[in-house]
Short mmCIF file of the C-alpha atoms (twelve columns), coordinates in Angstrom:
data_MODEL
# 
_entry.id   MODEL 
# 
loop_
_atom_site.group_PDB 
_atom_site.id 
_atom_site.type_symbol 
_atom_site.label_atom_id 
_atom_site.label_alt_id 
_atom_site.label_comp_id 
_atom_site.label_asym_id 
_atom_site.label_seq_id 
_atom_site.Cartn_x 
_atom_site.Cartn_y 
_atom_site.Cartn_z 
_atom_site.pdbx_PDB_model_num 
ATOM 1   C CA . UNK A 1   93.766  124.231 154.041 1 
ATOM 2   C CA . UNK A 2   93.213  122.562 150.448 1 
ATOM 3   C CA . UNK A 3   92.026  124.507 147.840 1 
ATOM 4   C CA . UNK A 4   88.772  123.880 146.270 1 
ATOM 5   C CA . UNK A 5   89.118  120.802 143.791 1 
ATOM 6   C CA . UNK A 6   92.212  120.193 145.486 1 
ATOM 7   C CA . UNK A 7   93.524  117.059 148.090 1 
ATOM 8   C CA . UNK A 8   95.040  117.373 151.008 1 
ATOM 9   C CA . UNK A 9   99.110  118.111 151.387 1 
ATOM 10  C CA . UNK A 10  100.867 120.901 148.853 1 
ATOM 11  C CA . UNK A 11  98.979  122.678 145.690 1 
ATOM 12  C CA . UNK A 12  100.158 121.055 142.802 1 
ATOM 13  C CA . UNK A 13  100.982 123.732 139.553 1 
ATOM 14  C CA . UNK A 14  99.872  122.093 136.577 1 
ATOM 15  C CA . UNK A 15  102.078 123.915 134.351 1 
ATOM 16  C CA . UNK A 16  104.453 123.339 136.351 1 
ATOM 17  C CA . UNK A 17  104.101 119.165 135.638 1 
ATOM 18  C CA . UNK A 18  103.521 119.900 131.950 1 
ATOM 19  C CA . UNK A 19  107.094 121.553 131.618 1 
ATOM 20  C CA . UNK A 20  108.680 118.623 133.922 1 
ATOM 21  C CA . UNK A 21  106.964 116.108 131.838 1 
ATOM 22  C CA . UNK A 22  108.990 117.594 129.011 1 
ATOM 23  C CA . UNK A 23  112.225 118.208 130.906 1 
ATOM 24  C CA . UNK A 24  112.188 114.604 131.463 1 
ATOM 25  C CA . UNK A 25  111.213 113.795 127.809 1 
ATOM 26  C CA . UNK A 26  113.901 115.435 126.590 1 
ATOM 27  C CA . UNK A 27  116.510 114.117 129.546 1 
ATOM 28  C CA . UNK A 28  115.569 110.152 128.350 1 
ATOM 29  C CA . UNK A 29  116.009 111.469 124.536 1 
ATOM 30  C CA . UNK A 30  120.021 112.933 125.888 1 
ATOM 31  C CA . UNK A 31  120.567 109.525 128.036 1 
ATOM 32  C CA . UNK A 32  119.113 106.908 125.232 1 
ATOM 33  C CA . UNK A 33  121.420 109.131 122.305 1 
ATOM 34  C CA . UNK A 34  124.506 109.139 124.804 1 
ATOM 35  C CA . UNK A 35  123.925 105.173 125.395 1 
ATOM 36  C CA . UNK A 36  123.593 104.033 121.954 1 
ATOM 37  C CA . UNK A 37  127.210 105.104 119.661 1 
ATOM 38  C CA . UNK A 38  124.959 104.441 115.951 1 
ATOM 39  C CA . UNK A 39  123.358 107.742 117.185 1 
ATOM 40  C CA . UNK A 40  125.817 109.779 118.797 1 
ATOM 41  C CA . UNK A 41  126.354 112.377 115.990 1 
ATOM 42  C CA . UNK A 42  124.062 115.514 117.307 1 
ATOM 43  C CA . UNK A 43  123.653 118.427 114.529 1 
ATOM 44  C CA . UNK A 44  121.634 121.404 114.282 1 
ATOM 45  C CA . UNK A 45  119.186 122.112 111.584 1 
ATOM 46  C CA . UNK A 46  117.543 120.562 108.563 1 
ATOM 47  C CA . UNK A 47  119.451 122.576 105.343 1 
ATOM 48  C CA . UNK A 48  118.540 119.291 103.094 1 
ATOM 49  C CA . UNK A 49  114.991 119.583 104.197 1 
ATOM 50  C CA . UNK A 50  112.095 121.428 102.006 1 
ATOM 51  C CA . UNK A 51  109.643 123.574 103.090 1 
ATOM 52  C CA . UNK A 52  106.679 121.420 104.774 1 
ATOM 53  C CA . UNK A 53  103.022 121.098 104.961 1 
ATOM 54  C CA . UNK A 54  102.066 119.965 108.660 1 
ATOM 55  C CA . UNK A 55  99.262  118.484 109.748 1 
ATOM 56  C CA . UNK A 56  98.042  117.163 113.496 1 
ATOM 57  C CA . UNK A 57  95.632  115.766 115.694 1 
ATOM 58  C CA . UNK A 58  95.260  115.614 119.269 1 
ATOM 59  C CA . UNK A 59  94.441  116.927 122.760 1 
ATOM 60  C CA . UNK A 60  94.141  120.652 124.529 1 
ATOM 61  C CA . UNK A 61  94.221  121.249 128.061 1 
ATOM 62  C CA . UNK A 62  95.204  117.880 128.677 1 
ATOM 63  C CA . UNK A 63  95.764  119.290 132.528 1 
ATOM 64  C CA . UNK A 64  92.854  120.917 133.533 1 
ATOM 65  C CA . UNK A 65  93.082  122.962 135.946 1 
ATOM 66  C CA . UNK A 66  90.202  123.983 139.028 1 
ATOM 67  C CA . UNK A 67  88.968  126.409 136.472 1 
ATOM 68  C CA . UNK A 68  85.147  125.876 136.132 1 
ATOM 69  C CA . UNK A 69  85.658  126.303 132.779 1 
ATOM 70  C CA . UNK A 70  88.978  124.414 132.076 1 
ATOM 71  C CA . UNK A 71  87.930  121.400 129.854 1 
ATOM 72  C CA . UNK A 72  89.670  118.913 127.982 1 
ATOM 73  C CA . UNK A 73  89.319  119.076 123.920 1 
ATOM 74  C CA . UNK A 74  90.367  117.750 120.752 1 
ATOM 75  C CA . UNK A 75  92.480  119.914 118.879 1 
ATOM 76  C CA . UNK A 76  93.535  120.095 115.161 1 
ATOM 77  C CA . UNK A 77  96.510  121.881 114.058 1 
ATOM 78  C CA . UNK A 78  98.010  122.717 110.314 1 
ATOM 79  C CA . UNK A 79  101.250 124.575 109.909 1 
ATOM 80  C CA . UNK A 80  103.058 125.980 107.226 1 
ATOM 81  C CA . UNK A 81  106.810 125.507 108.315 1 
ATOM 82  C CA . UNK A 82  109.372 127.202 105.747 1 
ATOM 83  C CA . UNK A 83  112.603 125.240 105.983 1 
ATOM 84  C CA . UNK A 84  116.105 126.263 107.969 1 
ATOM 85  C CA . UNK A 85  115.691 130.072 106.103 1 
ATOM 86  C CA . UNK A 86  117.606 131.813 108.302 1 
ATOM 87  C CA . UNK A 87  121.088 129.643 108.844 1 
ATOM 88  C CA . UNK A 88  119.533 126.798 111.172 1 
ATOM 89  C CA . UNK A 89  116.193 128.856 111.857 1 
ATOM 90  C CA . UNK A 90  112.783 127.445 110.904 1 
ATOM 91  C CA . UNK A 91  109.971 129.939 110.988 1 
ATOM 92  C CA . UNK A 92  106.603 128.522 110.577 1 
ATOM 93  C CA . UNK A 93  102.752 129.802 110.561 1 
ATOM 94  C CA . UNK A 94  99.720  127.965 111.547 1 
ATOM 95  C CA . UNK A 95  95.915  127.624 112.764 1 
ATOM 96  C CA . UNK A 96  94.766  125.140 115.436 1 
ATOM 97  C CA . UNK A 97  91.009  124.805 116.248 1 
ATOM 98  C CA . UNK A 98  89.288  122.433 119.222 1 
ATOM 99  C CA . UNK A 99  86.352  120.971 119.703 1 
ATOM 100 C CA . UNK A 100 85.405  123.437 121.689 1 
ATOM 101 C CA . UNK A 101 85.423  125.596 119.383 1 
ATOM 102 C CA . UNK A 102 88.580  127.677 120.211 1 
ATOM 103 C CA . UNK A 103 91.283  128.568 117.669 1 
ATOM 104 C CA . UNK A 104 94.788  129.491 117.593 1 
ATOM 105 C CA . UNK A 105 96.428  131.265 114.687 1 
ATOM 106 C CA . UNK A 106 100.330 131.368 115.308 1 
ATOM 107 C CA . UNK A 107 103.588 131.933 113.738 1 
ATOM 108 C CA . UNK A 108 106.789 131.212 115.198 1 
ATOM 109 C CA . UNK A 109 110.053 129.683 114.824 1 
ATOM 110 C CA . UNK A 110 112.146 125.987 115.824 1 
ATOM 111 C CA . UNK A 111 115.155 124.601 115.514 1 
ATOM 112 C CA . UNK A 112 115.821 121.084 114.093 1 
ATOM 113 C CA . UNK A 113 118.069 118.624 117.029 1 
ATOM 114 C CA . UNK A 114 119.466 116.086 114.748 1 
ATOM 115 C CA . UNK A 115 120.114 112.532 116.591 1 
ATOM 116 C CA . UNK A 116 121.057 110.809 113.548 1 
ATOM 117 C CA . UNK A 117 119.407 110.491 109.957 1 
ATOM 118 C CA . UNK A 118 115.804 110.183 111.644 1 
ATOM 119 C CA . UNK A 119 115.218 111.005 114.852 1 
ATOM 120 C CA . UNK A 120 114.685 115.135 114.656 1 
ATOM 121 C CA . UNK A 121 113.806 116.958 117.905 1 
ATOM 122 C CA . UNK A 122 112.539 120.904 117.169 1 
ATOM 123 C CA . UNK A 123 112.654 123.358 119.787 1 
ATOM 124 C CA . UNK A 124 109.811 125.880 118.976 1 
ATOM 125 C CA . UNK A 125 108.184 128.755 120.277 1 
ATOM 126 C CA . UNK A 126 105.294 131.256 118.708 1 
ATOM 127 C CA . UNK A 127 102.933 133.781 119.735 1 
ATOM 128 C CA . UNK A 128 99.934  134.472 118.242 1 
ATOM 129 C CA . UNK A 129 96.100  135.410 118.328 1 
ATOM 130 C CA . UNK A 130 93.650  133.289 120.900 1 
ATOM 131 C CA . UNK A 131 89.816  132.873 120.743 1 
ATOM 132 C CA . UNK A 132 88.184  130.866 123.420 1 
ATOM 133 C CA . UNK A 133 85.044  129.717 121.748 1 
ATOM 134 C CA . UNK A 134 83.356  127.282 124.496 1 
ATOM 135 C CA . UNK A 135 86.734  126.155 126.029 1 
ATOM 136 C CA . UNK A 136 89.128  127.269 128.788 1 
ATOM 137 C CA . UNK A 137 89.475  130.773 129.031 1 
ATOM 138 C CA . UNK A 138 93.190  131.821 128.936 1 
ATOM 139 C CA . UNK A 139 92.986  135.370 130.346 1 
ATOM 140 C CA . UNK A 140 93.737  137.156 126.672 1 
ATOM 141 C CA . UNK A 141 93.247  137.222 123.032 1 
ATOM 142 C CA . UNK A 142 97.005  137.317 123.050 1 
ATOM 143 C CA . UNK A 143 98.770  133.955 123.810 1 
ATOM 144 C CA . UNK A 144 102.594 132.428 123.429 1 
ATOM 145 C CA . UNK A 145 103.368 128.807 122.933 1 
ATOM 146 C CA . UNK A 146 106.922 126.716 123.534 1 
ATOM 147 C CA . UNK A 147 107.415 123.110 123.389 1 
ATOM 148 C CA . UNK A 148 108.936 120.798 121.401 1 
ATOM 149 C CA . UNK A 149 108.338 117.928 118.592 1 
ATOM 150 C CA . UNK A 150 109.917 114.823 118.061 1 
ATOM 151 C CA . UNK A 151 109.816 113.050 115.353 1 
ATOM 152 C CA . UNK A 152 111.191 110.616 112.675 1 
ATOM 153 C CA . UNK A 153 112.226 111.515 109.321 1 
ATOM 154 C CA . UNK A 154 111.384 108.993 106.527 1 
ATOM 155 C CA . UNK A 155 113.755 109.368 103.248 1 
ATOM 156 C CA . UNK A 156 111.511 110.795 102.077 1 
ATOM 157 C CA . UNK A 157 111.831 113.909 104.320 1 
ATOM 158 C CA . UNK A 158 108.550 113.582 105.879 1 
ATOM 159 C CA . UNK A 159 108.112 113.503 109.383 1 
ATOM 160 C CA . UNK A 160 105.293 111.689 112.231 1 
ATOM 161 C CA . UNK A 161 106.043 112.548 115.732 1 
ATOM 162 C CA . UNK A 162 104.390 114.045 118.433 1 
ATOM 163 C CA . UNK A 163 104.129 117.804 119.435 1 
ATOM 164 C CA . UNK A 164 104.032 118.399 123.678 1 
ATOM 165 C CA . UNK A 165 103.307 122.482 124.082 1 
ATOM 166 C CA . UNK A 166 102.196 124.935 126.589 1 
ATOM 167 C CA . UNK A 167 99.815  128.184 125.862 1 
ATOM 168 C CA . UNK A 168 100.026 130.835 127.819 1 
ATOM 169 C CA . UNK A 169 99.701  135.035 127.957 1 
ATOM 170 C CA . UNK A 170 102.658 134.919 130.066 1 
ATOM 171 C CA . UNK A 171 101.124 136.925 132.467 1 
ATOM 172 C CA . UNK A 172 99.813  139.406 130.300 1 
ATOM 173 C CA . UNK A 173 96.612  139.864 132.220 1 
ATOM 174 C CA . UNK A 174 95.630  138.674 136.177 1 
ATOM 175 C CA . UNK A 175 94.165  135.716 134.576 1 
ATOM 176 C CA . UNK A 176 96.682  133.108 133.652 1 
ATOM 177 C CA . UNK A 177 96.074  129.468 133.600 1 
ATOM 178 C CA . UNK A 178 98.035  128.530 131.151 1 
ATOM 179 C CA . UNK A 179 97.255  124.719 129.472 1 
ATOM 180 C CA . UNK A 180 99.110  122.000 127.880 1 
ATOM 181 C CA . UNK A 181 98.379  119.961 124.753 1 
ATOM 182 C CA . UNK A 182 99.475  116.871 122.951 1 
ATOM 183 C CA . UNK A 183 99.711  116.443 119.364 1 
ATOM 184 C CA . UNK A 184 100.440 113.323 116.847 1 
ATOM 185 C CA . UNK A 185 102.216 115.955 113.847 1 
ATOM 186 C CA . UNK A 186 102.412 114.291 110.585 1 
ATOM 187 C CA . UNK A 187 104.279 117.015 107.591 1 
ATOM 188 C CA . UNK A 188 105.081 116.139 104.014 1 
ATOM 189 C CA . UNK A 189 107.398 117.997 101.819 1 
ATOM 190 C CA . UNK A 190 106.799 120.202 99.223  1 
ATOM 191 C CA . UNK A 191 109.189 119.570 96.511  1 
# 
């Protein structure tokens, strides 16, 4: 029998989609680097790049779930991200707020994929504090984050790309929905 809010046929976990959706992100980034030779040179980190002032707009909880109170919202986000400080390491702090009304301070770390000159994809993972405000309640004030960015670098070492990422307590309490977000990241140097 279907769950509440759900069709007929199998339950669908929407965490579950949101980390296939970036599996398969990340697979056509591999094939469309392996097809084209101009872009075939893969390295790891960003030692050439400065520290970095990031700044984003986009959407949380962009799979709601049958929570009654899962809710899409627009999210802000502004990092601090240090530079490779630690060999190819690049730790990072930040605060993201929604519209409504929860925020997210963070600090974590990523790692710069190099596919070429320009095209930079950044592993990244963080934990931090969570307050709901008005929005989907994630079962704890404590919450982790992975996902990944990719974006282009300019020459002059800023970046635009877009941030996919997943929240969750990761199982820290019963209560565990977990939500996705999208984010257009735009981060100018500092020096």
């Amino acid at each position: 029998m279907p769950r509440r809010g759900q069709g007929r046929g199998t339950a669908v976990n929407l965490s579950t989609i949101g980390r296939q959706a970036i599996l398969a992100a990340i697979g056509m980034l591999l094939a469309g680097v392996i097809a084209s030779p101009a872009m075939a040179q893969v390295t790891f980190g960003s030692p050439g790049d400065p520290p970095r002032i990031a700044l984003g707009a986009g959407a949380f909880d962009i799979t709601p779930s049958h929570h009654k109170d899962s809710n899409t919202a627009a999210e802000l986000r502004a990092e601090y991200r240090f530079g490779d400080v630690f060999w190819i390491v690049s730790p990072f702090i930040g605060a993201a707020g929604t519209s409504d009304g929860a925020f997210y301070g963070y600090g974590g770390f990523g790692i710069d994929v190099n596919f070429g000159p320009n095209l930079v994809l950044t592993p990244n993972v963080a934990a931090g504090y969570f307050a709901r405000g008005h929005g989907t309640q994630l079962g704890s004030w404590m919450e982790f984050r992975s996902g990944t960015e990719l974006a282009y670098r300019f020459a002059d070492r800023s970046r635009l790309g877009v941030a996919v990422h997943h929240i969750s307590n990761a199982g820290l309490t019963k209560q565990n929905p977990g939500e996705q977000s999208v984010v257009l990241m735009y981060s100018v140097p500092l020096r």
